[in-house]
N, CA, C and O atoms as CSV, one atom per row, in Angstrom:
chain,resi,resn,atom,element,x,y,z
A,1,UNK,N,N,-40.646,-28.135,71.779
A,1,UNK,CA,C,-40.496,-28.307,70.339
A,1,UNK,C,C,-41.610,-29.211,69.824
A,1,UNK,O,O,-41.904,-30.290,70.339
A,2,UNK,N,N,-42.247,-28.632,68.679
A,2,UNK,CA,C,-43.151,-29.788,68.213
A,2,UNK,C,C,-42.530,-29.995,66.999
A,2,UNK,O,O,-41.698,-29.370,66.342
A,3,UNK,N,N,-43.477,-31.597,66.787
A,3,UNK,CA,C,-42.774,-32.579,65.760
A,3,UNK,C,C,-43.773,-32.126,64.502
A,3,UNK,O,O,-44.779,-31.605,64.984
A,4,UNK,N,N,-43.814,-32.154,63.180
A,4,UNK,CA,C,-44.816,-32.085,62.410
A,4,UNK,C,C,-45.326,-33.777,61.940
A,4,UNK,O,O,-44.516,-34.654,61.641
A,5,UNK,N,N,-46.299,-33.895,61.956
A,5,UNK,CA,C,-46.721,-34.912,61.681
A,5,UNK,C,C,-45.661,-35.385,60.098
A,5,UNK,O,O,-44.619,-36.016,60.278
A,6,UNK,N,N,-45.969,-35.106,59.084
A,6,UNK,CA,C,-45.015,-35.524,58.322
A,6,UNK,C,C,-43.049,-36.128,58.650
A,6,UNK,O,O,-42.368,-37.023,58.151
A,7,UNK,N,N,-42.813,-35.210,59.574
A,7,UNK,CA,C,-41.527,-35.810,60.161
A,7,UNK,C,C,-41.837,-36.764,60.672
A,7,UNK,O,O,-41.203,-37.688,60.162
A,8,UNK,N,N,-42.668,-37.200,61.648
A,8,UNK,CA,C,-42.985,-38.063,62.597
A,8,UNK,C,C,-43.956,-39.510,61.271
A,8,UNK,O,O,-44.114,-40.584,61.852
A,9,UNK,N,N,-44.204,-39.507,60.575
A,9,UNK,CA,C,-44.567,-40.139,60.097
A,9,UNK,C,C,-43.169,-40.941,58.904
A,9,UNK,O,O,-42.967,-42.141,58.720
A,10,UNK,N,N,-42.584,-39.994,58.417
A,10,UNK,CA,C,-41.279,-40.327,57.679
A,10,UNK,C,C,-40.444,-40.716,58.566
A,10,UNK,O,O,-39.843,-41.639,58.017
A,11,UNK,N,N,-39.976,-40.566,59.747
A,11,UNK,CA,C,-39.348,-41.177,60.611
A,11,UNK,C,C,-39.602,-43.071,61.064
A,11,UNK,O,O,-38.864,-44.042,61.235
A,12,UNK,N,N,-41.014,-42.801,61.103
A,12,UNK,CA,C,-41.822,-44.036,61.690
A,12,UNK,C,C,-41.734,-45.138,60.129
A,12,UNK,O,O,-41.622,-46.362,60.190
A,13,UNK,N,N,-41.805,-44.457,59.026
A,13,UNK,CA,C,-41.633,-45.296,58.114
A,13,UNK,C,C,-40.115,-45.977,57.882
A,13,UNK,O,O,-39.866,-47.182,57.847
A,14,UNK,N,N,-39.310,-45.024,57.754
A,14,UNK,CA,C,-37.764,-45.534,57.826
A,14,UNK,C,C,-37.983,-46.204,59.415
A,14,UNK,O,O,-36.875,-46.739,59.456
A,15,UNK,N,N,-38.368,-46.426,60.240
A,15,UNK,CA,C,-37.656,-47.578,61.470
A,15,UNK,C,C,-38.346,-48.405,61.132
A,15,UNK,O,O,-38.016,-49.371,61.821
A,16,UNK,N,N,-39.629,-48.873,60.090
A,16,UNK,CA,C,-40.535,-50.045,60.030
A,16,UNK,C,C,-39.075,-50.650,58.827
A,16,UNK,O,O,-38.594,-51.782,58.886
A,17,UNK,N,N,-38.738,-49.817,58.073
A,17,UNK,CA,C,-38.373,-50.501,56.545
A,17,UNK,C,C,-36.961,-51.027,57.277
A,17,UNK,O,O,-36.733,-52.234,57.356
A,18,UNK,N,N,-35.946,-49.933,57.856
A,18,UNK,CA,C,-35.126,-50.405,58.376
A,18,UNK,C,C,-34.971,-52.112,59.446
A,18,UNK,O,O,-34.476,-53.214,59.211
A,19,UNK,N,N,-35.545,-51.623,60.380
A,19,UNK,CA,C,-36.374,-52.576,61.494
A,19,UNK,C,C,-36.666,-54.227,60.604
A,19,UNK,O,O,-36.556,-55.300,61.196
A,20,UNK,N,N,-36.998,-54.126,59.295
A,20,UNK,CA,C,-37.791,-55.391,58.694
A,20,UNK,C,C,-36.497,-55.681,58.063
A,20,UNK,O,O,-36.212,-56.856,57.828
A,21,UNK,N,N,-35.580,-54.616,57.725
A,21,UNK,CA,C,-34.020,-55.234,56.661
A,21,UNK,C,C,-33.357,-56.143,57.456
A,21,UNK,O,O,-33.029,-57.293,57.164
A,22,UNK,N,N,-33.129,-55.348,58.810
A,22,UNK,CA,C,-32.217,-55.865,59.760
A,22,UNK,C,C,-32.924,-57.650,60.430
A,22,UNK,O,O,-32.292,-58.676,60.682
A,23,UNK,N,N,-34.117,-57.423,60.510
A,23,UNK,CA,C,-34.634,-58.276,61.838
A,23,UNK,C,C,-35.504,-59.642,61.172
A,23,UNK,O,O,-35.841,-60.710,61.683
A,24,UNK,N,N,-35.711,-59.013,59.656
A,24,UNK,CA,C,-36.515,-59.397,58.793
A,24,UNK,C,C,-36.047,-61.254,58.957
A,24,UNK,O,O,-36.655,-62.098,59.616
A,25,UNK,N,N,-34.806,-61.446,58.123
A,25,UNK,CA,C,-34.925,-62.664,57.889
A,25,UNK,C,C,-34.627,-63.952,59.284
A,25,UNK,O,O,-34.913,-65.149,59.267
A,26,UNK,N,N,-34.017,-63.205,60.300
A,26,UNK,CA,C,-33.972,-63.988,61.460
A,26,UNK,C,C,-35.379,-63.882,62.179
A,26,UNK,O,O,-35.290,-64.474,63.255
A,27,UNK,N,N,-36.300,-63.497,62.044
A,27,UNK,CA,C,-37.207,-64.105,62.909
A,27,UNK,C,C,-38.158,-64.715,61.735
A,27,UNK,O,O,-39.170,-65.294,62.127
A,28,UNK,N,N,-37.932,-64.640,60.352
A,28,UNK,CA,C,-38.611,-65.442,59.307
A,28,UNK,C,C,-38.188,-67.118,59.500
A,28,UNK,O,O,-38.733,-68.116,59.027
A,29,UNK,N,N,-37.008,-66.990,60.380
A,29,UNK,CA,C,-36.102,-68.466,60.013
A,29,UNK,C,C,-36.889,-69.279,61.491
A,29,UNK,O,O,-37.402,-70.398,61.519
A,30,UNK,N,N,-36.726,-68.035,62.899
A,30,UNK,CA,C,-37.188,-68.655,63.833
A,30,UNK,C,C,-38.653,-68.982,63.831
A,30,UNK,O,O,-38.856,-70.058,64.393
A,31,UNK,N,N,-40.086,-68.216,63.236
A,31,UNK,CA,C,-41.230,-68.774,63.420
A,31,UNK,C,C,-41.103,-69.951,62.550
A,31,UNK,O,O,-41.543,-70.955,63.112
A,32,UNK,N,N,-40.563,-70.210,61.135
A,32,UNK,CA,C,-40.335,-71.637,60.754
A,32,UNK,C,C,-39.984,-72.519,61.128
A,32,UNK,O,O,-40.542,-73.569,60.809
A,33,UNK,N,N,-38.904,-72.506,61.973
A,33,UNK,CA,C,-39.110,-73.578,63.102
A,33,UNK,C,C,-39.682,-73.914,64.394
A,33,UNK,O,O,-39.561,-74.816,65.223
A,34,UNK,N,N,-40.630,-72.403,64.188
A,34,UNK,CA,C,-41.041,-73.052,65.691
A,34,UNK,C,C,-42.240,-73.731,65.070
A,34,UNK,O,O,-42.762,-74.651,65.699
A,35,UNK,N,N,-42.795,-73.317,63.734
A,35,UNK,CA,C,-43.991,-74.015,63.012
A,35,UNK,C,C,-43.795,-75.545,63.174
A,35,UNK,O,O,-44.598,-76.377,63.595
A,36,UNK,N,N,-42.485,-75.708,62.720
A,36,UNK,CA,C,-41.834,-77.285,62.598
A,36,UNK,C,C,-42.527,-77.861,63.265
A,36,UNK,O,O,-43.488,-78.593,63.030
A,37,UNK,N,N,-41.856,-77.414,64.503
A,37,UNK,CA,C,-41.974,-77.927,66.046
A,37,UNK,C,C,-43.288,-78.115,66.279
A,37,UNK,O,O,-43.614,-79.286,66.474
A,38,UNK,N,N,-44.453,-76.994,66.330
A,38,UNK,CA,C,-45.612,-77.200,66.579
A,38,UNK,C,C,-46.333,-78.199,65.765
A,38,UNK,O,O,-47.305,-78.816,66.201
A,39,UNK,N,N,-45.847,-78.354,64.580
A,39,UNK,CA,C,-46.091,-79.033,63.801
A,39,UNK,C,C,-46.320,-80.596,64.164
A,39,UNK,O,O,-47.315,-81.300,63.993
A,40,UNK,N,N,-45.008,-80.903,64.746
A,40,UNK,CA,C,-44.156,-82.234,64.831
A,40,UNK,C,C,-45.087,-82.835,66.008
A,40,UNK,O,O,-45.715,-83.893,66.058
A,41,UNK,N,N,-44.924,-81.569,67.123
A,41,UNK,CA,C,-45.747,-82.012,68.452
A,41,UNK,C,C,-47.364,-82.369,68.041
A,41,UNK,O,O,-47.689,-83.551,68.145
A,42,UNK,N,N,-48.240,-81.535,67.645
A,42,UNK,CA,C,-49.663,-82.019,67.056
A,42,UNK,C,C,-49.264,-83.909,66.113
A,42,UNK,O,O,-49.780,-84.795,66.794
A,43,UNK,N,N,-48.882,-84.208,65.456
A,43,UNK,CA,C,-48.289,-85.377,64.295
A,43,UNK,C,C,-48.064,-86.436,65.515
A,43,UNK,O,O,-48.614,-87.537,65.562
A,44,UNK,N,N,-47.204,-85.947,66.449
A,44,UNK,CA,C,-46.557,-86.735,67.877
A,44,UNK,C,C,-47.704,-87.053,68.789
A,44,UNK,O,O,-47.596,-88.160,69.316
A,45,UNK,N,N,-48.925,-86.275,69.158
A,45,UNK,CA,C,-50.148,-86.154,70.416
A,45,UNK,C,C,-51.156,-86.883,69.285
A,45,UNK,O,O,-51.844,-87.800,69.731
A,46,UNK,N,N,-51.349,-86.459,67.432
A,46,UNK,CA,C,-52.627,-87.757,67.067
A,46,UNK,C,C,-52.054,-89.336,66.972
A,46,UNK,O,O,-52.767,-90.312,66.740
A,47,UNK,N,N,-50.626,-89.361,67.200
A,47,UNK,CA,C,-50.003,-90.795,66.580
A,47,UNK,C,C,-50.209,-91.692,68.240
A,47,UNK,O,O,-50.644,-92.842,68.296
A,48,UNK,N,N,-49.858,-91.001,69.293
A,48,UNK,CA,C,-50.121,-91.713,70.453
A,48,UNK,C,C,-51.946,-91.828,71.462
A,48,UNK,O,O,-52.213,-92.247,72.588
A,49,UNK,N,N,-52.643,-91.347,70.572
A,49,UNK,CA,C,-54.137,-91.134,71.173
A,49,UNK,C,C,-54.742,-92.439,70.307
A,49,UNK,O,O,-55.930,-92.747,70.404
């Protein structure tokens, strides 16, 4: 069976839009804190040098 590119492309768009509804705001929450963190650690390594 072949796919037509248009299916295969409308498919691939609904799992990006879906994919970003679902997953979207929990890993928006986790790189913010890991920014924190990286953050905190650089602030922590110039305060003791």
């Amino acid at each position: 069976m072949r796919l037509s590119f248009p299916l295969v492309a409308g498919a691939v768009l609904i799992g990006v839009i879906s994919g970003n509804a679902i997953f979207g705001p929990p890993l928006q929450k986790y790189w913010a804190e890991k920014q924190q963190q990286q953050e905190a650690a650089k602030e922590g390594q110039t305060g003791t040098t």
